[in-house]
NUZA-172211 format. One line per 2 residues: number of its first residue (from 1); their letters; for each residue x, y, z of C-alpha. Coordinates in pm, 1 decimal. Example, Ala and Ser with C-alpha at 12.3 -4.5 7.8 and 13.67 -1.06 7.14 Angstrom:
# residues 2
1 = as = 1230.0,-450.0,780.0 | 1367.0,-106.0,714.0
This chain:
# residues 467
1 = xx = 0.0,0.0,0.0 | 139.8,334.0,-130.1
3 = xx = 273.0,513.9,253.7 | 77.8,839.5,179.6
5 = xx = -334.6,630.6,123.6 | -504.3,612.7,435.4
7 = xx = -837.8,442.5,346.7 | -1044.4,191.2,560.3
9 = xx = -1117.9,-154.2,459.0 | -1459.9,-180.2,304.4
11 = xx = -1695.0,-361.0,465.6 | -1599.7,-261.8,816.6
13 = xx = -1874.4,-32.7,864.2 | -2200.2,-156.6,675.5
15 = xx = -2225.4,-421.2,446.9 | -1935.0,-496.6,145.7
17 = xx = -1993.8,-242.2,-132.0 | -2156.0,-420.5,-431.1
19 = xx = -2215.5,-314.0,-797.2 | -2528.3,-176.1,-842.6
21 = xx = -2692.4,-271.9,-1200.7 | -2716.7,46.1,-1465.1
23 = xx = -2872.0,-111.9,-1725.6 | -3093.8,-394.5,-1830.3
25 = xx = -2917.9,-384.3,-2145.0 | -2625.4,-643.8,-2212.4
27 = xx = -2318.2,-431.9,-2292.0 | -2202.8,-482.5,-2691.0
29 = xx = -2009.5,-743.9,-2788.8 | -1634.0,-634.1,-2872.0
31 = xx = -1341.3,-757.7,-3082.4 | -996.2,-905.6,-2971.3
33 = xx = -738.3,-669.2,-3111.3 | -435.3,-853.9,-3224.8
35 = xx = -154.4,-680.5,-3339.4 | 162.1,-812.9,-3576.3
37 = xx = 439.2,-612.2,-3655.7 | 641.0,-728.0,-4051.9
39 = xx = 1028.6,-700.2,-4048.1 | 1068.8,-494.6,-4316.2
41 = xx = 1439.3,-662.0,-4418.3 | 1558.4,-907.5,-4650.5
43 = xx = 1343.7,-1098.0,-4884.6 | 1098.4,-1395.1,-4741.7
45 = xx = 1212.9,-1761.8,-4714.6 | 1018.4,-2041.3,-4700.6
47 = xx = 1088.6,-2071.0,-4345.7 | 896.3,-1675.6,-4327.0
49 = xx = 619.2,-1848.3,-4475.1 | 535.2,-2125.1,-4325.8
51 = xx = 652.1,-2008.9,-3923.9 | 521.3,-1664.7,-3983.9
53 = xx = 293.0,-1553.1,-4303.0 | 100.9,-1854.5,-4314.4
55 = xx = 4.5,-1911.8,-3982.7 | -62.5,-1544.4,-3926.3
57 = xx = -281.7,-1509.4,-4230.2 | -492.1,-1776.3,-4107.4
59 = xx = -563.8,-1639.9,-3795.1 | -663.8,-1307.5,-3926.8
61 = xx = -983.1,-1505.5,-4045.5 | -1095.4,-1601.0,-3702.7
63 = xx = -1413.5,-1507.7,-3585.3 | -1418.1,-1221.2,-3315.4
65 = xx = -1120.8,-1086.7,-3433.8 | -970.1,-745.9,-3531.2
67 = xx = -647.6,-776.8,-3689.9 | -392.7,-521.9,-3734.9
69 = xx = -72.4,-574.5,-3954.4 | 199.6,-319.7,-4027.9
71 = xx = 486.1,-288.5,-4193.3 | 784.4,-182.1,-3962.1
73 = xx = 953.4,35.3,-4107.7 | 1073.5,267.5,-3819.2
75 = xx = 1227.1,-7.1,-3701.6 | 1398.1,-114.1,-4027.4
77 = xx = 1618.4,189.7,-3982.2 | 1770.9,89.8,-3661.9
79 = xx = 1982.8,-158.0,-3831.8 | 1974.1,-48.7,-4232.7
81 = xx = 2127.0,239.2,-4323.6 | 2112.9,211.5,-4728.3
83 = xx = 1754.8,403.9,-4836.4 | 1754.5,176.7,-5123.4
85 = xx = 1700.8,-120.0,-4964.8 | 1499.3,3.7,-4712.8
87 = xx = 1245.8,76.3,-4964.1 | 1266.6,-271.0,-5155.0
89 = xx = 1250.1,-456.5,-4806.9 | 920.9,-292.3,-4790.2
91 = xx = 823.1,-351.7,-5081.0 | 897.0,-710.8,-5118.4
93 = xx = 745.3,-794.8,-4792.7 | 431.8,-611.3,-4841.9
95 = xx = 383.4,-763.2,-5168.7 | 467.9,-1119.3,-5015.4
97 = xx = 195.9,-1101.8,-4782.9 | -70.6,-1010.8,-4988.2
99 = xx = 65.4,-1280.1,-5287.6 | 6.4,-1494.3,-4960.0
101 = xx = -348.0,-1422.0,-4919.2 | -387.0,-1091.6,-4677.7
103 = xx = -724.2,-938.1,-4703.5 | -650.0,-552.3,-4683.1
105 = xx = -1037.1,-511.5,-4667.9 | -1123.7,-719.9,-4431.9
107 = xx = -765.6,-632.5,-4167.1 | -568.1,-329.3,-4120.2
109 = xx = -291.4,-348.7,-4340.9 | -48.5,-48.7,-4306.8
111 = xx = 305.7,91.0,-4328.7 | 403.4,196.6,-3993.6
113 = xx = 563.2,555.8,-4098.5 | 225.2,641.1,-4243.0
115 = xx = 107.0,709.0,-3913.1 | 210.7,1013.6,-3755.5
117 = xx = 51.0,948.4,-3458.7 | 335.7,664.9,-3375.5
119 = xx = 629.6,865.3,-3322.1 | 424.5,1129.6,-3147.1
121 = xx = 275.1,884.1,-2920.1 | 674.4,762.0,-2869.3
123 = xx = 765.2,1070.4,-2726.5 | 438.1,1075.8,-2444.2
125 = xx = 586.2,735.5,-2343.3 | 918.0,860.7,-2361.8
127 = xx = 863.1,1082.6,-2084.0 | 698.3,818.9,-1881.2
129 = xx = 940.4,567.6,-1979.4 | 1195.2,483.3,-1717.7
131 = xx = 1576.9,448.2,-1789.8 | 1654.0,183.2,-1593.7
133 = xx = 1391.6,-30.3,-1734.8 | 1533.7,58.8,-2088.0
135 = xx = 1844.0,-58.2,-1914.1 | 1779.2,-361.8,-1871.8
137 = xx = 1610.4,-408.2,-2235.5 | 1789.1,-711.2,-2385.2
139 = xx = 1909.5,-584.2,-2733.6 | 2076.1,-245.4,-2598.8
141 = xx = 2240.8,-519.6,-2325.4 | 2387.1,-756.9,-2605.3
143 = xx = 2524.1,-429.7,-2710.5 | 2681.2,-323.5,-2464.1
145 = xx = 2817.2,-711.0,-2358.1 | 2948.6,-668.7,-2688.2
147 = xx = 3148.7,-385.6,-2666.1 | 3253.9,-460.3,-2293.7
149 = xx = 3386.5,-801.3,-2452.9 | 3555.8,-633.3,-2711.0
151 = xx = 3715.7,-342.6,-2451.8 | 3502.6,-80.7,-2580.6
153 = xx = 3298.0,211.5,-2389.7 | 2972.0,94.9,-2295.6
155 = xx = 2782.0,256.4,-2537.2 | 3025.6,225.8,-2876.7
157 = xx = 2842.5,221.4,-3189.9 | 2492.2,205.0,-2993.4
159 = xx = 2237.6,438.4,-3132.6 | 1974.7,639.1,-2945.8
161 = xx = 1701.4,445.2,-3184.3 | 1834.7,80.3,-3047.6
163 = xx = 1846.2,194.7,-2679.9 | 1478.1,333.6,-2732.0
165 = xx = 1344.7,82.2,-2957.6 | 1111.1,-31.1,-2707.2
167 = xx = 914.0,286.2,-2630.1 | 860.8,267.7,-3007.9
169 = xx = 709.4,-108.8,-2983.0 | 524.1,63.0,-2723.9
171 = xx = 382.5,298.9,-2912.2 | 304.8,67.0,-3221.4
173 = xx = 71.9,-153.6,-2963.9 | -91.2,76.0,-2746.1
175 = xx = -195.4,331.9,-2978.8 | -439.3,91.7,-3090.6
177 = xx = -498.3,-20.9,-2766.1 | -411.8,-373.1,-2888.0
179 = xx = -515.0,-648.1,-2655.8 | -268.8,-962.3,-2797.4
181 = xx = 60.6,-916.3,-2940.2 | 180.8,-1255.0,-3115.9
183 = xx = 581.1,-1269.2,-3025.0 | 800.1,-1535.1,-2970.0
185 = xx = 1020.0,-1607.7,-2624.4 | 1223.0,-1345.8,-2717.9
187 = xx = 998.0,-1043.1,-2768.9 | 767.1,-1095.0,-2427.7
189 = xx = 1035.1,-867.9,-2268.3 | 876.7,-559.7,-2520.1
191 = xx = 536.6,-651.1,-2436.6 | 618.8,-657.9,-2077.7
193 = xx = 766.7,-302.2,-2107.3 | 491.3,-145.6,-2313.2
195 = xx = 257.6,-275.0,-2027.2 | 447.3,-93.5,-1768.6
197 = xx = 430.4,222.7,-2007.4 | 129.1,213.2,-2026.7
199 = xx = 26.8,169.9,-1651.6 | 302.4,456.9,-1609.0
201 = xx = 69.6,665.7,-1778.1 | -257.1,554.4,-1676.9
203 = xx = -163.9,630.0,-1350.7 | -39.4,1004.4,-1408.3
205 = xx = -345.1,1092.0,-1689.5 | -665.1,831.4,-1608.0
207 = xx = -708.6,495.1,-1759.3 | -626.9,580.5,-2168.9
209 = xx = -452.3,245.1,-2233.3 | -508.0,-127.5,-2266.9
211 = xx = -229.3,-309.5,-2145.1 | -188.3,-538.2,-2423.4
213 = xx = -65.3,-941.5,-2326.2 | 185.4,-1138.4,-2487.0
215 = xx = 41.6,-1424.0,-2729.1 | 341.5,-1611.6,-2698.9
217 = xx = 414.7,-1844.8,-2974.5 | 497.6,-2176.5,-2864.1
219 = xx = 422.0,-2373.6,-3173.3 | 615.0,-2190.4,-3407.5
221 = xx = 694.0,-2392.6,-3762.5 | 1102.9,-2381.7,-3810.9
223 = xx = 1198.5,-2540.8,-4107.7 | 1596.1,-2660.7,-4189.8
225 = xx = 1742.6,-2511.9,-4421.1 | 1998.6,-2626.1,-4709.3
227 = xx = 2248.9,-2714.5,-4479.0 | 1979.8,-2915.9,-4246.0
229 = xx = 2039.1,-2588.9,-3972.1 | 1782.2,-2390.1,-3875.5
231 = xx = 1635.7,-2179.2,-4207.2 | 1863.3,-1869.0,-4177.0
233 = xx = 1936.9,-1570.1,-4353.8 | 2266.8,-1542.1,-4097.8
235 = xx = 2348.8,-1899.2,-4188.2 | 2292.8,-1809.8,-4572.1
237 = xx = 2094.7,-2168.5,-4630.2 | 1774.4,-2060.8,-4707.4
239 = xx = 1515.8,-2118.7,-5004.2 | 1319.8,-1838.3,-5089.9
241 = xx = 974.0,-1835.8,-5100.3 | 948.8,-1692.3,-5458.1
243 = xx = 1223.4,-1860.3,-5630.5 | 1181.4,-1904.3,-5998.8
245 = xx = 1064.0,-2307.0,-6055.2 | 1372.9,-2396.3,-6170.4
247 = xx = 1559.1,-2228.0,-5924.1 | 1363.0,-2409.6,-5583.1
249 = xx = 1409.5,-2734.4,-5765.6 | 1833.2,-2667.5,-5798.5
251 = xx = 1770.2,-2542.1,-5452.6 | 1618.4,-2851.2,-5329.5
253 = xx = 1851.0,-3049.8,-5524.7 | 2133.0,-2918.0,-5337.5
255 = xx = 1976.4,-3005.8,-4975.4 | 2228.4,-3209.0,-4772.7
257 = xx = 2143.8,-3570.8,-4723.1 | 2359.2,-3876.6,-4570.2
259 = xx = 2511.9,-4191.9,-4798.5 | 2230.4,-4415.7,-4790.6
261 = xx = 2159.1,-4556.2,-5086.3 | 1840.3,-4670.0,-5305.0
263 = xx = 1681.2,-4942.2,-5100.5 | 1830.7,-4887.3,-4811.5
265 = xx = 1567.5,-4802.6,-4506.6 | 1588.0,-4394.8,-4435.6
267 = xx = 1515.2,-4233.9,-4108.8 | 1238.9,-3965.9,-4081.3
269 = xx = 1366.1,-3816.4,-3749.1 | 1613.9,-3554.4,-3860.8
271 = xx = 1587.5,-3532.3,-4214.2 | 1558.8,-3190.5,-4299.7
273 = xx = 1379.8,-3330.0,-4627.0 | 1128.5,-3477.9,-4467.0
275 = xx = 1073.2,-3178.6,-4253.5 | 1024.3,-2934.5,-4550.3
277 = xx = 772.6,-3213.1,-4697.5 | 557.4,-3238.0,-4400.7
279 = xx = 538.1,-2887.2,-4338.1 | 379.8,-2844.9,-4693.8
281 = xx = 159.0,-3184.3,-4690.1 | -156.0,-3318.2,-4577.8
283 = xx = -130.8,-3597.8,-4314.7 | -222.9,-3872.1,-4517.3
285 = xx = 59.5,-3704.4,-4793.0 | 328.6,-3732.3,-4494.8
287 = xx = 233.9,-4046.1,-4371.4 | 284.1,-4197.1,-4740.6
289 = xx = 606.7,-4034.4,-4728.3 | 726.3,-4179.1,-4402.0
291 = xx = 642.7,-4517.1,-4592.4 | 865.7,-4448.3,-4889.7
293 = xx = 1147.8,-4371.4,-4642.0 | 1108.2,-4689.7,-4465.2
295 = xx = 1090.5,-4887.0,-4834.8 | 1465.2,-4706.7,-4885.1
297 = xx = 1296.9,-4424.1,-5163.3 | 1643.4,-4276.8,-5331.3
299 = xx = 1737.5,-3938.4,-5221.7 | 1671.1,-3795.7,-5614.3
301 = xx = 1306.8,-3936.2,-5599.0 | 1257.9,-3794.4,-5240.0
303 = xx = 1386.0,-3452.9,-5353.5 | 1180.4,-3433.9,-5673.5
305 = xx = 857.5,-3539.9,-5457.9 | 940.2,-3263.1,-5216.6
307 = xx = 1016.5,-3001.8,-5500.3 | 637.9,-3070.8,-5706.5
309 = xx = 453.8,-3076.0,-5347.1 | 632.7,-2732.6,-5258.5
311 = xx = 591.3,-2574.5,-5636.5 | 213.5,-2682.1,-5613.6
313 = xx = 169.4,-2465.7,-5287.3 | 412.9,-2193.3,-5384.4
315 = xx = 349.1,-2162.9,-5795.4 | 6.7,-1934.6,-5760.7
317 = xx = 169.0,-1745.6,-5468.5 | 465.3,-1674.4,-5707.4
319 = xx = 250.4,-1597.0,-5989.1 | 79.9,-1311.1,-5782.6
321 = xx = 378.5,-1204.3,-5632.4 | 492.2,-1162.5,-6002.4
323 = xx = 189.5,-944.7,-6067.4 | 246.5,-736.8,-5803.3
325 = xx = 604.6,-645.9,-5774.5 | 531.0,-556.5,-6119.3
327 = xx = 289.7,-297.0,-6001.1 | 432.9,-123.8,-5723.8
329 = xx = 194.9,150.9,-5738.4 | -116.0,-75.0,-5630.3
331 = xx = 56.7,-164.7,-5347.0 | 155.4,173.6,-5259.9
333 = xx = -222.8,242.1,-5316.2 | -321.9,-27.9,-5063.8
335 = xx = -103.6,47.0,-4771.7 | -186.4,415.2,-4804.2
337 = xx = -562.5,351.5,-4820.3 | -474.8,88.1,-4485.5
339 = xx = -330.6,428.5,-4310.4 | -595.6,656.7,-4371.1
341 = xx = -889.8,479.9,-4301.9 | -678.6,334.4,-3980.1
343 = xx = -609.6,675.0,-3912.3 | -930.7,858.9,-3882.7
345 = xx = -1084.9,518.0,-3693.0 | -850.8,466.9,-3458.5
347 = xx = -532.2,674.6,-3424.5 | -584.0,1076.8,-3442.1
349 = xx = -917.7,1072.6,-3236.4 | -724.8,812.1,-2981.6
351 = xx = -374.2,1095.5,-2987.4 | -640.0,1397.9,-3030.3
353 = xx = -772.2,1224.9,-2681.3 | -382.8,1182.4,-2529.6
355 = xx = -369.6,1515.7,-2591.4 | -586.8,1663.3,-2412.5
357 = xx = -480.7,1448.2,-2108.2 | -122.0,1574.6,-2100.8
359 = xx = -218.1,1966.6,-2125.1 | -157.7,1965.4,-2516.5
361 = xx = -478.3,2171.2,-2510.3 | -626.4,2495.1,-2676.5
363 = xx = -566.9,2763.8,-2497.3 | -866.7,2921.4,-2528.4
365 = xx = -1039.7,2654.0,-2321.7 | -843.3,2707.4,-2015.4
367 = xx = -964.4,2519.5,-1709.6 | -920.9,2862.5,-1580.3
369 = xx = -1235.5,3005.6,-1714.3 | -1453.6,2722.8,-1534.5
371 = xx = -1279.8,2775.9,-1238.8 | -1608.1,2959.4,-1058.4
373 = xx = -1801.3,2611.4,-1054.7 | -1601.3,2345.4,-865.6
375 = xx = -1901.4,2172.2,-868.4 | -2049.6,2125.6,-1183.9
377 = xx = -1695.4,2028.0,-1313.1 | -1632.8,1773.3,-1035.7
379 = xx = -1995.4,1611.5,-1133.0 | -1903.0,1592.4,-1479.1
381 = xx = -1575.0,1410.1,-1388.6 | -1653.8,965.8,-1490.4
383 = xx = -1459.8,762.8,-1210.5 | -1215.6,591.7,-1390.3
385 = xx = -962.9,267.5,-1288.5 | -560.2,364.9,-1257.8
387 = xx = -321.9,106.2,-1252.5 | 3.3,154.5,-1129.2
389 = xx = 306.1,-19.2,-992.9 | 460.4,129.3,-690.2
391 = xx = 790.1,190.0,-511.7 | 795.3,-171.7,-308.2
393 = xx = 765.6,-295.5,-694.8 | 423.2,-464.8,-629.5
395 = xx = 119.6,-346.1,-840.1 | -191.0,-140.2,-743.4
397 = xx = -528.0,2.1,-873.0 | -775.0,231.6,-761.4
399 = xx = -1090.8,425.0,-831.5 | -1034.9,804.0,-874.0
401 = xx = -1316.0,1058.6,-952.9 | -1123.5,1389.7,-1034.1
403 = xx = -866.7,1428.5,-772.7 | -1074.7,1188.7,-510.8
405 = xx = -930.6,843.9,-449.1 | -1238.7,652.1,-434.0
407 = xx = -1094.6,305.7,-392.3 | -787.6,221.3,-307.8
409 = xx = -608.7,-170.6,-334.6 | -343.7,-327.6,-193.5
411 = xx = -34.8,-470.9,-374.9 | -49.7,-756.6,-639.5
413 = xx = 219.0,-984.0,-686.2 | 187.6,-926.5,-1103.9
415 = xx = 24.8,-656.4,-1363.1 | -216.3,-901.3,-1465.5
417 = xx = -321.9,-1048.5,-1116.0 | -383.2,-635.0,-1043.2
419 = xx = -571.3,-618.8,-1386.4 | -800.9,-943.0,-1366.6
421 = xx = -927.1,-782.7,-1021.1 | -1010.6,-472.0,-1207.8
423 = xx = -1201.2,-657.0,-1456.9 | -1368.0,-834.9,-1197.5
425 = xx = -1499.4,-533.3,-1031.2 | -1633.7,-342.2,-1325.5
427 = xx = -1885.3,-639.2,-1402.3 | -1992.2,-636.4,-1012.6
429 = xx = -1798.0,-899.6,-890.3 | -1653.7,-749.6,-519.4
431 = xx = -1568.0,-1068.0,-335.2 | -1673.5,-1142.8,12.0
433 = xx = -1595.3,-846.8,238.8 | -1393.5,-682.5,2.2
435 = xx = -1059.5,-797.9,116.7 | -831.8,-675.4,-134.0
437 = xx = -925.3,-341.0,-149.1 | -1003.9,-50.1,76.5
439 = xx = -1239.9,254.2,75.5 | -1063.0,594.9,28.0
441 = xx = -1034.6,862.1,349.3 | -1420.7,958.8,397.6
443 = xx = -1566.4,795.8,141.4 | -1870.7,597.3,177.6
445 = xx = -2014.5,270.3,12.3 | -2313.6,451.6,-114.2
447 = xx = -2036.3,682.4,-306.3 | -1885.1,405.5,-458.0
449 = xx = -2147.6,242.0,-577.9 | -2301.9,544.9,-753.0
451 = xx = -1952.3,588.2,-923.2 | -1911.1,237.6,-1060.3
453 = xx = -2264.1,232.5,-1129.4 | -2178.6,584.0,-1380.1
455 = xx = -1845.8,400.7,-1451.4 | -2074.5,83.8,-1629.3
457 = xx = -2288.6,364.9,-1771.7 | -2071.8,498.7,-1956.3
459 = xx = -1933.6,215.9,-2058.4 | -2252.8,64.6,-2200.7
461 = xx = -2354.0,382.3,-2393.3 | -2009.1,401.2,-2553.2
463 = xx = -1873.2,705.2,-2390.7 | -1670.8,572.0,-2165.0
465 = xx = -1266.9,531.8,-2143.0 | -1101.3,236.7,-2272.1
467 = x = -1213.2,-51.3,-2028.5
């Protein structure tokens, strides 16, 4: 519990608060936001497709869910400095993903330096953002390992854009108020950061932000590459996902095998040809494969199996990747059509909004002029949830109506346990005796009830802040 809150527990003096009902009226039905960020560099591999594009694609047709894909290109400059390639990175990849099947009319599909409200919205985090967290962010420490190994200053060769990279991830998800961010093992550490971001200022300016969770992918397709290592631009083996037809079957041709000969039994487990096969086949396609291993199939009849059932999948993707890169303009057309429509949805009412709750306001609206009715302005004020994580690094919310702490918790071991009680609360559910929470200094349950009762309101009329 913060030192300077000195509410009583509820409960103590009447019976527990509850949540009144405000409306008879089941509150509308909302999308899941999901949110994928595109490398913009290098071209796509088969590995891309099947681990990333494909998979992805997919899920962008589920049912309750809003889909937003962008093309990185902010971040793109953190590590490529040649303009040129910058621009055919983006380019490629665009036009890779919608050869693959992306539905611009039916997701967002957008270039991410199209929308000026991301960098803006970088610097409000930025000054909410705390150093020592961006410490501790694990590419700007592999830096600086790096340089320490080598004898170097700390910061050698590190740029201000890698050290802030993750205010700028930060932006990218919450601006949308994105509620899953699909990342592997590697990236939860950004997601974890643009939570605490956005909490940081949530708890300064009123409940604004979402704090988005990590979809972690644990199932994630890798596919070996020539050499039978991991698919790898870095290890130079890959196959790319476009390659002319008789380029992927040289390609495939050249994958490394053992000495077994024709006839001889060949094991499944390992072969980085019968990996790329089942990765591209149907069950009862793999299974009829594993058979022609165990029969001894040659390694020139396996490859030329694996090379048609690949072309089959890839040949129409290549043929409208063809058509597109060929057209650059309609492409150009799309993602700029993606950004303005995303733009006057979603992004300049949601900054117009940030604005307003930093002091970015017009001056001719000065709180001073309403300053003779206290009142009237404190009545118009909606309760609204802060969360927050505090000095003794456990996490906190409470209920604030204008400057008046309504409600007041104590600490939660984790930002989620904190924001599960939350959610809890707002559709009535206290608990018995409202243990985990206490009423602020002279506030009574009656007053608490009325506010969350205005708080579900306004949430069921639409006017409400982000929930």
């Amino acid at each position: 519990m913060p030192a300077n809150a000195r509410p009583r527990r509820a409960g103590l003096r009447g019976p527990p608060v509850t949540l009144c009902a405000a409306s008879d009226s089941p509150p509308r039905m909302s999308k899941t936001r999901v949110l994928t960020g595109i490398t913009t560099s290098g071209t796509p591999h088969l590995g891309n497709y099947v681990g990333a594009i494909r998979p992805a694609i997919a899920a962008s047709r589920a049912p309750g869910v809003e889909s937003f894909y962008f093309l990185a290109d902010y971040h793109a400059l953190i590590k490529v400095s040649d303009p040129a390639r910058v621009q055919r990175s983006t380019l490629e990849i665009a036009a890779a993903w919608l050869a693959c099947g992306l539905e611009p009319d039916k997701v967002w599909f957008y270039r991410q330096s199209d929308i000026p409200e991301i960098p803006e919205l970088t610097w409000l985090l930025t000054c909410v953002a705390g150093k020592g967290l961006l410490n501790r962010a694990h590419a700007y420490k592999a830096a600086v390992d790096k340089n320490r190994a080598e004898g170097e200053d700390d910061d050698a060769g590190i740029s201000a854009g890698l050290f802030m990279y993750p205010v700028l991830m930060a932006a990218d998800i919450l601006l949308f108020n994105a509620h899953k961010v699909p990342v592997g093992r590697d990236q939860v550490q950004h997601i974890e950061m643009a939570r605490d971001f956005g909490q940081r200022f949530n708890h300064l300016y009123g409940e604004h932000f979402t704090l988005p969770e990590a979809a972690i992918e644990e199932q994630v397709a890798t596919l070996p590459g020539l050499d039978g290592r991991k698919m790898s631009k870095s290890y130079d083996n890959t196959i790319p996902l476009f390659a002319p037809r008789a380029e992927l079957k040289k390609l495939i041709a050249g994958i490394v095998t053992d000495s077994r000969a024709p006839g001889e039994p060949k094991d499944t487990e390992g072969s980085a040809l019968f990996q790329l096969y089942q990765a591209f086949a149907s069950r009862d396609e793999t299974a009829a494969f594993a058979r022609a291993y165990a029969d001894g199939i040659g390694w020139g009849d396996a490859k030329q199996q694996l090379f048609e059932r690949i072309d089959a999948e890839v040949a129409p993707l290549r043929e409208r990747y063809e058509a597109l890169m060929a057209k650059p303009g309609e492409i150009e057309a799309i993602l700029r059509d993606g950004a303005a429509r995303l733009r006057v949805q979603h992004a300049t009412p949601m900054l117009r909004q940030l604005r307003e709750a930093v002091g970015l306001r017009d001056l001719s609206t000065s709180p001073v002029a309403a300053a003779d009715a206290p009142s009237r302005r404190e009545a118009a004020v909606l309760p609204v949830f802060k969360q927050y994580r505090d000095a003794d690094g456990k996490f906190y919310f409470k209920l604030v109506q204008g400057e008046r702490v309504l409600l007041q918790s104590v600490g939660f071991a984790s930002p989620r346990d904190a924001g599960q009680r939350v959610a809890a609360i707002k559709q009535g559910e206290v608990g018995d005796a409202a243990s985990d929470f206490m009423l602020g200094e002279g506030v009574t349950e009656d007053e608490v009830n009325a506010a969350l009762s205005a708080f579900v309101a306004a949430q069921l009329e639409g006017t409400g802040g982000p929930g």
